[in-house]
PQR file of N, CA, C, O and H, with PARSE charges and radii, in Angstrom:
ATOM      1  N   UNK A   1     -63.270 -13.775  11.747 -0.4000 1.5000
ATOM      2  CA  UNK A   1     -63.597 -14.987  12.485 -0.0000 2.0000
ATOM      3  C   UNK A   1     -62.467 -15.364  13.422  0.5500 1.7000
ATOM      4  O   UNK A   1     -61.313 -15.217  13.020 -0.5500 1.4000
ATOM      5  N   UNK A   2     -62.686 -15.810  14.570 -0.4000 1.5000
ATOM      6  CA  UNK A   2     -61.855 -16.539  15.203 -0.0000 2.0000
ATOM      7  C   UNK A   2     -61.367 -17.748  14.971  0.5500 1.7000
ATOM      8  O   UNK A   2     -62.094 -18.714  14.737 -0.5500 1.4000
ATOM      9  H   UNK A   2     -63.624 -15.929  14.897  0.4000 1.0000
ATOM     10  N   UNK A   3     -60.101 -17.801  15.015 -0.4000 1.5000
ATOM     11  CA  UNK A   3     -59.856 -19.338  14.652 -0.0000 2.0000
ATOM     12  C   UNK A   3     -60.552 -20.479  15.127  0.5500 1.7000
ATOM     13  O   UNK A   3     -60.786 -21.348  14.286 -0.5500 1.4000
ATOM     14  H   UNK A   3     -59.510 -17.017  15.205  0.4000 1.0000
ATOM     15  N   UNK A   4     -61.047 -20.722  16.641 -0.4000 1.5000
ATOM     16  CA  UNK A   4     -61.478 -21.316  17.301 -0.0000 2.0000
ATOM     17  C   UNK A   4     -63.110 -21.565  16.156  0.5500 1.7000
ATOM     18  O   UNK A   4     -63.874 -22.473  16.483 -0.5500 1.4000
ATOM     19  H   UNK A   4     -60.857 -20.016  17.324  0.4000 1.0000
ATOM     20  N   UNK A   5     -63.430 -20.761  15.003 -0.4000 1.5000
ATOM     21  CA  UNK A   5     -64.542 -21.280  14.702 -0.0000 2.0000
ATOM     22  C   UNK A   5     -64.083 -21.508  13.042  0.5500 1.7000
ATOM     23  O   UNK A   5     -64.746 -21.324  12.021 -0.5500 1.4000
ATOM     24  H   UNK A   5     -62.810 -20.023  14.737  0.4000 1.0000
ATOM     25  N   UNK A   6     -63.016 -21.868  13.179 -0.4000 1.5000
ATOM     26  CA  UNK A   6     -62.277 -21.867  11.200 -0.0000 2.0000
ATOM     27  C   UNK A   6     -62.017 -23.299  11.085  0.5500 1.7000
ATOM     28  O   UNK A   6     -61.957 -24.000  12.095 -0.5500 1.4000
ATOM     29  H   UNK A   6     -62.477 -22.017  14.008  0.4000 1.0000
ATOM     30  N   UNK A   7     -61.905 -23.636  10.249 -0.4000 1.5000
ATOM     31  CA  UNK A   7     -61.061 -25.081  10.173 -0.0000 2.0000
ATOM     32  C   UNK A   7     -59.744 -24.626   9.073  0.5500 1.7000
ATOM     33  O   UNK A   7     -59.618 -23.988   8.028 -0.5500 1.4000
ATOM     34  H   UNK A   7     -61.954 -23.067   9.428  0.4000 1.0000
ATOM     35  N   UNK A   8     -58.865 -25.409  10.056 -0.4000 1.5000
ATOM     36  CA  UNK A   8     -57.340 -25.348   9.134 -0.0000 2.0000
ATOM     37  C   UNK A   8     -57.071 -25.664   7.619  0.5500 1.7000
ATOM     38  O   UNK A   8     -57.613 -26.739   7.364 -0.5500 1.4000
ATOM     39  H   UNK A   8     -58.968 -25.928  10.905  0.4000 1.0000
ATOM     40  N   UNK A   9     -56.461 -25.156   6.546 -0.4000 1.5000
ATOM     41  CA  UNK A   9     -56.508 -25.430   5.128 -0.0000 2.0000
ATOM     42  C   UNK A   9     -56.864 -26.708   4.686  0.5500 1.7000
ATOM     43  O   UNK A   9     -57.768 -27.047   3.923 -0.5500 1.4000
ATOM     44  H   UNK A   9     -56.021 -24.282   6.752  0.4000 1.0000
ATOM     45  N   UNK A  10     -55.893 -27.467   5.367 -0.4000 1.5000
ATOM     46  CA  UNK A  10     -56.272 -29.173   5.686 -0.0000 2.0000
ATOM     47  C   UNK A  10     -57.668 -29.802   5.892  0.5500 1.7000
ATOM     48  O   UNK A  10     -58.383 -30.574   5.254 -0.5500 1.4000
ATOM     49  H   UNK A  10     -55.158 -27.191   5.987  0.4000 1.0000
ATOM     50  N   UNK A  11     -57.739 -29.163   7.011 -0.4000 1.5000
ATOM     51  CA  UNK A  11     -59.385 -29.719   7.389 -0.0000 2.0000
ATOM     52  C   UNK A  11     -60.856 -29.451   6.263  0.5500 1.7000
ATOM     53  O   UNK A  11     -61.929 -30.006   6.025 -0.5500 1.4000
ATOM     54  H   UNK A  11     -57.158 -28.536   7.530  0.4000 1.0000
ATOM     55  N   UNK A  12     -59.847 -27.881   5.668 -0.4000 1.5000
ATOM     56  CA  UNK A  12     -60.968 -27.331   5.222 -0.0000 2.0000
ATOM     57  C   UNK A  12     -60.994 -28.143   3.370  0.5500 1.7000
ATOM     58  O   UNK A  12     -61.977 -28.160   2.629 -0.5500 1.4000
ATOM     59  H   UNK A  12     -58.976 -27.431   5.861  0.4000 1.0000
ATOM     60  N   UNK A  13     -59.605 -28.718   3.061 -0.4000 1.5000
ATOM     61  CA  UNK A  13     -59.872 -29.736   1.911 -0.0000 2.0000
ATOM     62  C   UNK A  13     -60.352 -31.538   2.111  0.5500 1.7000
ATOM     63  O   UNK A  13     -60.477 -32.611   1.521 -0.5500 1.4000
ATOM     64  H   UNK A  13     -58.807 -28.704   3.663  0.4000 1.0000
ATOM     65  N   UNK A  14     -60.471 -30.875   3.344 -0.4000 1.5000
ATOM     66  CA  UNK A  14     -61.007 -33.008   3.593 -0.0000 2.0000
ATOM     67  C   UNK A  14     -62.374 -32.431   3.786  0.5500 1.7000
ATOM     68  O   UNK A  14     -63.065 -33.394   3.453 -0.5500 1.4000
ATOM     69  H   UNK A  14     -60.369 -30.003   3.824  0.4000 1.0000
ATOM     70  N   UNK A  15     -63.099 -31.598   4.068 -0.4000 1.5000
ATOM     71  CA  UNK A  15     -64.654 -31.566   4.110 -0.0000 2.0000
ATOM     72  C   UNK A  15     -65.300 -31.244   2.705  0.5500 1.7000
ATOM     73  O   UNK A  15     -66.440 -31.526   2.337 -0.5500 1.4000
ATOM     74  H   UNK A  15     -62.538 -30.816   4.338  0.4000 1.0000
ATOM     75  N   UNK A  16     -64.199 -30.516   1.931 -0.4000 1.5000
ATOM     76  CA  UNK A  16     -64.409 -30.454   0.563 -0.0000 2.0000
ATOM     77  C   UNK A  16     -64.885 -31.558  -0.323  0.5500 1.7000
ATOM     78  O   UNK A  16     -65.818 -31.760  -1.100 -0.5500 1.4000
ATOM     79  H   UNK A  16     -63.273 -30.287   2.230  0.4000 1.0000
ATOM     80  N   UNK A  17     -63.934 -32.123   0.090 -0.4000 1.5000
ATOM     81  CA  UNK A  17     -63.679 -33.754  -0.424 -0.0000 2.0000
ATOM     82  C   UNK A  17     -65.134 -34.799  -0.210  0.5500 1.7000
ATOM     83  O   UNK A  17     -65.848 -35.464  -0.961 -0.5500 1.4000
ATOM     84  H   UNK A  17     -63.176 -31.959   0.722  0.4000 1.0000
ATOM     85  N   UNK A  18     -65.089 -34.541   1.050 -0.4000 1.5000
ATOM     86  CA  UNK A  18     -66.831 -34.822   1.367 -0.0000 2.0000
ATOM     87  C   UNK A  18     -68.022 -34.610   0.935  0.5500 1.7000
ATOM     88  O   UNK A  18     -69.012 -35.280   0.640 -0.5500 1.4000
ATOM     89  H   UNK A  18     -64.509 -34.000   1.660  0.4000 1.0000
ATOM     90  N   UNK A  19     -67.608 -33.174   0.973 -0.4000 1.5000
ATOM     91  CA  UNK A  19     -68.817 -32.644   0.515 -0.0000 2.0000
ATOM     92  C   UNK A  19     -69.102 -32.726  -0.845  0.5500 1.7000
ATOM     93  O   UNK A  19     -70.233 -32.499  -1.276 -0.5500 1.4000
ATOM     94  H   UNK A  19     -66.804 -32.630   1.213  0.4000 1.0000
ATOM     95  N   UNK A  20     -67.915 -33.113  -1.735 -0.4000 1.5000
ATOM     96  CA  UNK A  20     -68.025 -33.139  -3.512 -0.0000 2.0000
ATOM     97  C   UNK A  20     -68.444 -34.734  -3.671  0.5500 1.7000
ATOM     98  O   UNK A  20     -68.941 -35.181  -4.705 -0.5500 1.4000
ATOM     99  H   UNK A  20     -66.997 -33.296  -1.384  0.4000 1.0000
ATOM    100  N   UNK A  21     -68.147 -35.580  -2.402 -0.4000 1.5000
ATOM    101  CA  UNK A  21     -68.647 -37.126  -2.533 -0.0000 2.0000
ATOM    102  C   UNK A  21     -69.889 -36.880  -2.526  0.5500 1.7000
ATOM    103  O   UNK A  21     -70.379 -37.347  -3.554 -0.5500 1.4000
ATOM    104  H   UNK A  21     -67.744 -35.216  -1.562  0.4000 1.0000
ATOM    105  N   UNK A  22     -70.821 -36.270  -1.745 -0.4000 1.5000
ATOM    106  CA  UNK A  22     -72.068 -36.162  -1.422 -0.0000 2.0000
ATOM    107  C   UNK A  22     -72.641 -35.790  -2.724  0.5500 1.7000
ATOM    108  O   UNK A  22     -73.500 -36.336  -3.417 -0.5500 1.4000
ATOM    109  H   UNK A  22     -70.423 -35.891  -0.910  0.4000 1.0000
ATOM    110  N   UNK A  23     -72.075 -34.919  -2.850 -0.4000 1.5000
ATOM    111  CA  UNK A  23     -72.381 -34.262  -4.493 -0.0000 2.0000
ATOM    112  C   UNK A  23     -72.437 -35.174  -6.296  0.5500 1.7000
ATOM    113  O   UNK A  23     -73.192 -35.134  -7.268 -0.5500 1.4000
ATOM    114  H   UNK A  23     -71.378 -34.475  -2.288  0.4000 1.0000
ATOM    115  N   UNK A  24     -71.344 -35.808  -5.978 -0.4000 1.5000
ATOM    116  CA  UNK A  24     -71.050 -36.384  -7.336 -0.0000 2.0000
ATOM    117  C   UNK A  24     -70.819 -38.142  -7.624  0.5500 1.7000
ATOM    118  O   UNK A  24     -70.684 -38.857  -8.617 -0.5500 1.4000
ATOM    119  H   UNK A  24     -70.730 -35.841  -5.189  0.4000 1.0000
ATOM    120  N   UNK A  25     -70.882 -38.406  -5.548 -0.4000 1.5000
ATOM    121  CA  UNK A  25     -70.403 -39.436  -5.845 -0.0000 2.0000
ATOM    122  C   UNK A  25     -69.226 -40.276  -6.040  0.5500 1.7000
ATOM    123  O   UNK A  25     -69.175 -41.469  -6.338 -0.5500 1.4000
ATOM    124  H   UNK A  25     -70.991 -37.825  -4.741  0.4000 1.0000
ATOM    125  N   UNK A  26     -67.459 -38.700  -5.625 -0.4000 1.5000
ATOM    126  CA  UNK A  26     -67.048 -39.562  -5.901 -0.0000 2.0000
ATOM    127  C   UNK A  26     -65.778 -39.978  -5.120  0.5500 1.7000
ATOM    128  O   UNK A  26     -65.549 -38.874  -4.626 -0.5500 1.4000
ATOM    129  H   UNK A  26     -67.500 -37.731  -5.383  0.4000 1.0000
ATOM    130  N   UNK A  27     -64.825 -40.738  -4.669 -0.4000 1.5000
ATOM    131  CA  UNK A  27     -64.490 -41.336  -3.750 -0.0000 2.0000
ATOM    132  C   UNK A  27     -64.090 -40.412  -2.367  0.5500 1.7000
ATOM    133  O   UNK A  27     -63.791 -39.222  -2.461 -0.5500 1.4000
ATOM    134  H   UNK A  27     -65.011 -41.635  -5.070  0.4000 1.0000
ATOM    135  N   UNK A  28     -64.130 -41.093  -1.166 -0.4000 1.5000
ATOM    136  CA  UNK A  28     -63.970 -40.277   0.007 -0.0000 2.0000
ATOM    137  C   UNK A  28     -62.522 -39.960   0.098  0.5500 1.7000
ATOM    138  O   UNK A  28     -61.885 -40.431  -0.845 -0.5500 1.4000
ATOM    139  H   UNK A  28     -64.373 -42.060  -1.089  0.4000 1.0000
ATOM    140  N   UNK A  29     -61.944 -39.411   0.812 -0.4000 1.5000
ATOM    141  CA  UNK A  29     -60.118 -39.295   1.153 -0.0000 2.0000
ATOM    142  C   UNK A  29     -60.384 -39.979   1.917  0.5500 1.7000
ATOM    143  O   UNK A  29     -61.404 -40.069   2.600 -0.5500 1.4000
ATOM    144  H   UNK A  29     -62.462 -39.028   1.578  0.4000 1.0000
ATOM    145  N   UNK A  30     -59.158 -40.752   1.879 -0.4000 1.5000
ATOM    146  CA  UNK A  30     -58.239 -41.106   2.816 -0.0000 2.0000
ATOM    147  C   UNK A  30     -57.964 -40.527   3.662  0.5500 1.7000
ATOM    148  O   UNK A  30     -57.005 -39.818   3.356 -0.5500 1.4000
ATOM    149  H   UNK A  30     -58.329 -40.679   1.324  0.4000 1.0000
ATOM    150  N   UNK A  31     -58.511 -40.268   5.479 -0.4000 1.5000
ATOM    151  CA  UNK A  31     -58.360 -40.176   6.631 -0.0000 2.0000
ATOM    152  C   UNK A  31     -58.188 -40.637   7.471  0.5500 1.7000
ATOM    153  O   UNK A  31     -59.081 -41.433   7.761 -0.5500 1.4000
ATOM    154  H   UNK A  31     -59.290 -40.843   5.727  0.4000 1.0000
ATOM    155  N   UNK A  32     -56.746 -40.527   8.714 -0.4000 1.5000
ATOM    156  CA  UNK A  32     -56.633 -41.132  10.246 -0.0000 2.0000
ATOM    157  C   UNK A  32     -58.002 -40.823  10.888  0.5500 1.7000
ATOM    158  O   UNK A  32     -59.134 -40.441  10.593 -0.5500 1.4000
ATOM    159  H   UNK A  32     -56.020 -39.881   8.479  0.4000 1.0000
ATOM    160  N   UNK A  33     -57.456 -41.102  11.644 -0.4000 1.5000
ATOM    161  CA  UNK A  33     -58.667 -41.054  13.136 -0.0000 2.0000
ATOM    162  C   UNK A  33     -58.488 -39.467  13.600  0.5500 1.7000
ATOM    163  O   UNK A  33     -59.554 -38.880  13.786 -0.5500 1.4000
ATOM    164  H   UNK A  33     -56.536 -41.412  11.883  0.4000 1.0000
ATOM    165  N   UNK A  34     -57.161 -38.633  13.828 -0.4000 1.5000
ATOM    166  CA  UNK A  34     -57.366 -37.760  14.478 -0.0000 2.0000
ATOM    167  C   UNK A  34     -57.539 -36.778  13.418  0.5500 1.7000
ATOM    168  O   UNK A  34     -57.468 -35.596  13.756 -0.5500 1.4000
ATOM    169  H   UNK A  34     -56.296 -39.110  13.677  0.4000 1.0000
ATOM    170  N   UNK A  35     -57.747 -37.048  12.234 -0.4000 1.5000
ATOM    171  CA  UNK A  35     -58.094 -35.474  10.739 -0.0000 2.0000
ATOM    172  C   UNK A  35     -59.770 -35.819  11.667  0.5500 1.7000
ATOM    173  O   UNK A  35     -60.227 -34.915  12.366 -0.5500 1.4000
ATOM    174  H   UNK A  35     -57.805 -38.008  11.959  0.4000 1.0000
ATOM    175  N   UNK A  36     -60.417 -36.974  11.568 -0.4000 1.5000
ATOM    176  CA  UNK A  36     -61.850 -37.081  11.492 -0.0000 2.0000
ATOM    177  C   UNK A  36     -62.063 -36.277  12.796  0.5500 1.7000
ATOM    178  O   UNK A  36     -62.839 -35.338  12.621 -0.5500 1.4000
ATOM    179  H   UNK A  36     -60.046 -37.708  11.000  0.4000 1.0000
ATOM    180  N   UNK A  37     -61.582 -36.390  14.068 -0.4000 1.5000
ATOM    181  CA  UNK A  37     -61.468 -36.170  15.230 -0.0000 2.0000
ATOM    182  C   UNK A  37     -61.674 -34.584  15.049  0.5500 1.7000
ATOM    183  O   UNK A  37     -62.600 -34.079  15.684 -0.5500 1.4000
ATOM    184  H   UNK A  37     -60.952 -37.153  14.210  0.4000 1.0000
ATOM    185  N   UNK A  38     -61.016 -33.904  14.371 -0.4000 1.5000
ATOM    186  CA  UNK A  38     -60.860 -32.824  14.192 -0.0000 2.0000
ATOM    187  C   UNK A  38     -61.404 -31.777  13.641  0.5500 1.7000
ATOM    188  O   UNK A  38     -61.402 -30.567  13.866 -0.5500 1.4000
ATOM    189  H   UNK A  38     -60.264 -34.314  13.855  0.4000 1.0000
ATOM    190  N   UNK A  39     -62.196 -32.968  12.342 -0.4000 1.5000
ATOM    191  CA  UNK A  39     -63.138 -32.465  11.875 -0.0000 2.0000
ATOM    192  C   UNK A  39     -64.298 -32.187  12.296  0.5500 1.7000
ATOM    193  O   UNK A  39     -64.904 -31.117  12.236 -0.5500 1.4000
ATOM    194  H   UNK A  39     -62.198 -33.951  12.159  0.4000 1.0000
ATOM    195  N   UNK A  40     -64.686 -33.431  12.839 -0.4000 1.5000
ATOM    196  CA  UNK A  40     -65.877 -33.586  14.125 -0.0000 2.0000
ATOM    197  C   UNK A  40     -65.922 -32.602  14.754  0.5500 1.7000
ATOM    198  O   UNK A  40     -66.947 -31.944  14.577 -0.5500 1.4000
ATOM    199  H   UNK A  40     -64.194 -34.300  12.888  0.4000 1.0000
ATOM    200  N   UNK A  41     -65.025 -32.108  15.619 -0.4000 1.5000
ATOM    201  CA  UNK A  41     -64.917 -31.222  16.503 -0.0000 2.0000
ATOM    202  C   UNK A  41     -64.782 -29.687  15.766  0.5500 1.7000
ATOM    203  O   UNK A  41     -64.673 -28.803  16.616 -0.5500 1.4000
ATOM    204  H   UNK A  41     -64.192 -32.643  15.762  0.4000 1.0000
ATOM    205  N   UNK A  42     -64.768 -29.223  14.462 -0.4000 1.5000
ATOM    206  CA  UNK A  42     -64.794 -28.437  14.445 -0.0000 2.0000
ATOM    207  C   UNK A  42     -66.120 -28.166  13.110  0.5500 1.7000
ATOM    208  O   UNK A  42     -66.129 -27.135  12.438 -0.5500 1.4000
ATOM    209  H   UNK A  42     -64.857 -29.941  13.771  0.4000 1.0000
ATOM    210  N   UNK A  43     -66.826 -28.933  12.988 -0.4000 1.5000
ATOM    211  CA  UNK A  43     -68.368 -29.509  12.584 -0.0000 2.0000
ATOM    212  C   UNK A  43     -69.329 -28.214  13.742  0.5500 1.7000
ATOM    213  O   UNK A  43     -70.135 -27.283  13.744 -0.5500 1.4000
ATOM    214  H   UNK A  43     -66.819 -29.770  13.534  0.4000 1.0000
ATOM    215  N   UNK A  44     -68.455 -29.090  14.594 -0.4000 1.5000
ATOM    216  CA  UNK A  44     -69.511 -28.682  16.909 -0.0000 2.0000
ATOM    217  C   UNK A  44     -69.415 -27.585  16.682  0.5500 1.7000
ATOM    218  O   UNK A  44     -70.501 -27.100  16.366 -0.5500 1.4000
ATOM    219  H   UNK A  44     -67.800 -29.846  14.592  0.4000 1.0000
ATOM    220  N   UNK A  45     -67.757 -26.171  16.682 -0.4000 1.5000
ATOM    221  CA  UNK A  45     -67.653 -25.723  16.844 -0.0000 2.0000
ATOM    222  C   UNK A  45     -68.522 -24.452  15.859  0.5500 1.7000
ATOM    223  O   UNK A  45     -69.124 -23.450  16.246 -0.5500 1.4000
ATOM    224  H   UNK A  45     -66.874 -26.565  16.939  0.4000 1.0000
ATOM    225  N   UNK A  46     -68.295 -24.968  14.508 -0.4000 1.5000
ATOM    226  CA  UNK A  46     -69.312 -24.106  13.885 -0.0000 2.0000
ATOM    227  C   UNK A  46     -70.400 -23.936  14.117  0.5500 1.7000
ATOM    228  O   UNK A  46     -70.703 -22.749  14.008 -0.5500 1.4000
ATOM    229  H   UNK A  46     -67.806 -25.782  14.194  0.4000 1.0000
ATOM    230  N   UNK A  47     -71.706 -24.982  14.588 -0.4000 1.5000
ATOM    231  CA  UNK A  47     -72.638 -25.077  14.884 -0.0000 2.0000
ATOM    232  C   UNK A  47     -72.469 -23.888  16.424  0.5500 1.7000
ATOM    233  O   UNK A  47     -72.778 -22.704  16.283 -0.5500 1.4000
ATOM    234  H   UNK A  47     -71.459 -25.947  14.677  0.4000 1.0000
ATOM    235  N   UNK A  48     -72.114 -24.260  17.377 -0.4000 1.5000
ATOM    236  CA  UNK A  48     -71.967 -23.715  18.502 -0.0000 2.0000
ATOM    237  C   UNK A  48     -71.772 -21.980  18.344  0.5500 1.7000
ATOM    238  O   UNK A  48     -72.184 -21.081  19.077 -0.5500 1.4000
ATOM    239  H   UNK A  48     -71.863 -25.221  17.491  0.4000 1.0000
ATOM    240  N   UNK A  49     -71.056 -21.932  17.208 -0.4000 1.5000
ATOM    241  CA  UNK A  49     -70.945 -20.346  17.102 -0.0000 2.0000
ATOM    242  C   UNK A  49     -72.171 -19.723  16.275  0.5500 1.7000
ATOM    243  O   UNK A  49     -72.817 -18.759  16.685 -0.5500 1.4000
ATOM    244  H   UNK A  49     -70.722 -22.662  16.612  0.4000 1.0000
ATOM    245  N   UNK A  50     -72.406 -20.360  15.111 -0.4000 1.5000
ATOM    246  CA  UNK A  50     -73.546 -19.807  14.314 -0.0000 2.0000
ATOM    247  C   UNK A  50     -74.943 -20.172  15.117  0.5500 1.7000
ATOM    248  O   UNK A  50     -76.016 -19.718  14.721 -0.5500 1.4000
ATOM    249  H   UNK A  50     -71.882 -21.143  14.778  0.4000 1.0000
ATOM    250  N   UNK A  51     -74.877 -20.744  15.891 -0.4000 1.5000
ATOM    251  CA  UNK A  51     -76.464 -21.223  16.617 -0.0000 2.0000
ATOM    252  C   UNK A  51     -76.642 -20.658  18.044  0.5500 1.7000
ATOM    253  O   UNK A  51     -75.961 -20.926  19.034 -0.5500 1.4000
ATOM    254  H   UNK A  51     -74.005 -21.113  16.212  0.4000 1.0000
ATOM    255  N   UNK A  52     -77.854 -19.699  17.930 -0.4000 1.5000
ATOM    256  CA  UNK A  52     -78.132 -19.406  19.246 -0.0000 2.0000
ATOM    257  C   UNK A  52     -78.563 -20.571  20.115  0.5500 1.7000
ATOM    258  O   UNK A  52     -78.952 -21.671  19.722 -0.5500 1.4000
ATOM    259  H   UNK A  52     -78.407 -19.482  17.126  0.4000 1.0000
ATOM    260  N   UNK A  53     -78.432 -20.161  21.317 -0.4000 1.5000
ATOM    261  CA  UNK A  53     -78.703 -21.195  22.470 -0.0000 2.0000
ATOM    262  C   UNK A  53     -78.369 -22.929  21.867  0.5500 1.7000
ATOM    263  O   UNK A  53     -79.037 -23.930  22.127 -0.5500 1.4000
ATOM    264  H   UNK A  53     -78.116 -19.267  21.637  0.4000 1.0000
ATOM    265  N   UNK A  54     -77.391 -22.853  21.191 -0.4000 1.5000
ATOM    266  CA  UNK A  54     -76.798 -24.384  20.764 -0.0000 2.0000
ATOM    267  C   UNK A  54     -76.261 -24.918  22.279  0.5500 1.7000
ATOM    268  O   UNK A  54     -75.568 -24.210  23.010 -0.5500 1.4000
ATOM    269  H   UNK A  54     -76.848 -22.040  20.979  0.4000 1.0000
ATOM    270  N   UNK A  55     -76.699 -26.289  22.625 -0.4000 1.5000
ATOM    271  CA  UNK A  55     -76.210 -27.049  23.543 -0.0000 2.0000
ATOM    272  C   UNK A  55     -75.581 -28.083  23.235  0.5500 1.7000
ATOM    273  O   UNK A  55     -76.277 -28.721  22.446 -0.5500 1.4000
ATOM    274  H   UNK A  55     -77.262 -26.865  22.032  0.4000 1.0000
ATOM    275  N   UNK A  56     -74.749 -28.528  23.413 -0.4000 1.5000
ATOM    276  CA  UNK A  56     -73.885 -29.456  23.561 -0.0000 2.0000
ATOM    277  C   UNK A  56     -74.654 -30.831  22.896  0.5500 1.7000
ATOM    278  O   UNK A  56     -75.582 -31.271  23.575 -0.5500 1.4000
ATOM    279  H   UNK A  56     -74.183 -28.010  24.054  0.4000 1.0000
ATOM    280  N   UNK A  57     -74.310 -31.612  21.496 -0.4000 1.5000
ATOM    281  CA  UNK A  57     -74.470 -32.996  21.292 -0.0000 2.0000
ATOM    282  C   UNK A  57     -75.057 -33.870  22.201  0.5500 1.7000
ATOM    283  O   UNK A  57     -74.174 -34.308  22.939 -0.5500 1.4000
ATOM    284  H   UNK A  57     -73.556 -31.254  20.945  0.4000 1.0000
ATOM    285  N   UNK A  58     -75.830 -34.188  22.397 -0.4000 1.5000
ATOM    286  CA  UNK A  58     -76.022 -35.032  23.553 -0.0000 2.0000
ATOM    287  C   UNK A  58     -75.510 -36.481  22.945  0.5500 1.7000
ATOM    288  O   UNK A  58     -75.532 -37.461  23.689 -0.5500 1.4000
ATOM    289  H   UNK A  58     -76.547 -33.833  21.798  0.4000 1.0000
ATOM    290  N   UNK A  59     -75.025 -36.606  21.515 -0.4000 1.5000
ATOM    291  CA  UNK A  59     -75.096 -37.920  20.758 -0.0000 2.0000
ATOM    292  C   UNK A  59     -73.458 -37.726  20.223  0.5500 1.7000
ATOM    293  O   UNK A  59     -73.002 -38.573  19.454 -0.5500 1.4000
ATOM    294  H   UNK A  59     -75.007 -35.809  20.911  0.4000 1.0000
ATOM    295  N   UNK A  60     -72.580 -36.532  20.687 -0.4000 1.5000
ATOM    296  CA  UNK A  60     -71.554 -36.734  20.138 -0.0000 2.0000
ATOM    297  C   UNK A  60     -70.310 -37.872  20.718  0.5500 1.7000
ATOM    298  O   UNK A  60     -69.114 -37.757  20.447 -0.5500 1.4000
ATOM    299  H   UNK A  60     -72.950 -35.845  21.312  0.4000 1.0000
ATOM    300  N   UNK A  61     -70.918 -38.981  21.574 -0.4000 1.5000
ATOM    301  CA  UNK A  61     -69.966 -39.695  21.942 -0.0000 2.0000
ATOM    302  C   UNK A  61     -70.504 -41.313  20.259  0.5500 1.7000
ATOM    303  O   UNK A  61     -69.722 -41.950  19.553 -0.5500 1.4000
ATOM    304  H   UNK A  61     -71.889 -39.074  21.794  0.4000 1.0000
ATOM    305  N   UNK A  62     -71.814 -41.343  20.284 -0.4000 1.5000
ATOM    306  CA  UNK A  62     -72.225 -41.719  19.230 -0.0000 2.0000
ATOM    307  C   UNK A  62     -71.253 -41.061  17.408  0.5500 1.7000
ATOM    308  O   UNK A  62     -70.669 -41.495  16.414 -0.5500 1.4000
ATOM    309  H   UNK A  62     -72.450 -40.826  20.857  0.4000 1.0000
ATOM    310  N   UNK A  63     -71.606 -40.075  17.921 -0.4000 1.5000
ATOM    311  CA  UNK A  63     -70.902 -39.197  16.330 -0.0000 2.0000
ATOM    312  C   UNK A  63     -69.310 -39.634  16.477  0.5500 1.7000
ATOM    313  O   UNK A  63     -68.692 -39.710  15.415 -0.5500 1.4000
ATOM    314  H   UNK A  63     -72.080 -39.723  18.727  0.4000 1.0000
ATOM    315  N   UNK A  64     -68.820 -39.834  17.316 -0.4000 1.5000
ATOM    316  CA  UNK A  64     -67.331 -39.977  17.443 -0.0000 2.0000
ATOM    317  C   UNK A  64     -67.093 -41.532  17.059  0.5500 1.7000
ATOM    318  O   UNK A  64     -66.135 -41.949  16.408 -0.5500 1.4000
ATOM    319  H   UNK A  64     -69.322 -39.772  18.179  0.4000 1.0000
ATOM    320  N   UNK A  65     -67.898 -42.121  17.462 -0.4000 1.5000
ATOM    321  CA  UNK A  65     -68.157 -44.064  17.365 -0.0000 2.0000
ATOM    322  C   UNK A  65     -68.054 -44.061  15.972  0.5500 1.7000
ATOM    323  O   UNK A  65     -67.403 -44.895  15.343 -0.5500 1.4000
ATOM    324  H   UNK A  65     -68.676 -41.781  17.990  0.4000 1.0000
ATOM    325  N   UNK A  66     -68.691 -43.125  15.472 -0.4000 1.5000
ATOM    326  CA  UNK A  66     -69.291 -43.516  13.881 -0.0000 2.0000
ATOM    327  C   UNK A  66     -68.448 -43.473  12.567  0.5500 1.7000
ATOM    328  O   UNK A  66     -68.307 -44.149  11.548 -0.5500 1.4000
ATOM    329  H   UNK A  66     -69.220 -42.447  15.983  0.4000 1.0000
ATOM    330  N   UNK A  67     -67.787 -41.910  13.326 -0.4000 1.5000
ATOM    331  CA  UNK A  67     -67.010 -41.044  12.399 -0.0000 2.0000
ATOM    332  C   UNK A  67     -65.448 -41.458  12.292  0.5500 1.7000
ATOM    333  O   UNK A  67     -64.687 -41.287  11.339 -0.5500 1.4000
ATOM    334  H   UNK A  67     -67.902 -41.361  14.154  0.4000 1.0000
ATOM    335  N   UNK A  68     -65.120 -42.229  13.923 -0.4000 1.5000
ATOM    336  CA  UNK A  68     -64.026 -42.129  14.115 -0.0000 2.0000
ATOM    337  C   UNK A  68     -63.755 -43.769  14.395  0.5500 1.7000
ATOM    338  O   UNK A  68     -62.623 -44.171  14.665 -0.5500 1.4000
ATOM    339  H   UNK A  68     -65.738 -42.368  14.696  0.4000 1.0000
TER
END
């Protein structure tokens, strides 16, 4: 894989973290603005690589409002 479609060790234990909230319920981490930023953006980037003809968010200024 290219990095450009990986998320960093970091990133990749704060979506963990998420994803085990979703799961179990149980508290979110503690995140700045630019981990979420980052995450967000590399959310896009996976999508963009695993998805043919993927276009661009039309709602990611929304997703950024929300997330960030």
């Amino acid at each position: 894989d290219h990095p450009i479609h990986t998320l960093d060790r970091d990133l990749r234990e704060v979506m963990r973290a998420y994803l085990a909230h979703v799961d179990d319920g149980g508290s979110l981490p503690e995140t700045g603005r630019t981990t979420r930023k980052h995450l967000l953006d590399g959310i896009l980037n996976f999508y963009r690589y695993h998805l043919d003809k993927f276009t661009e968010i039309k709602t990611h200024k929304i997703l950024a409002e929300v997330f960030l």
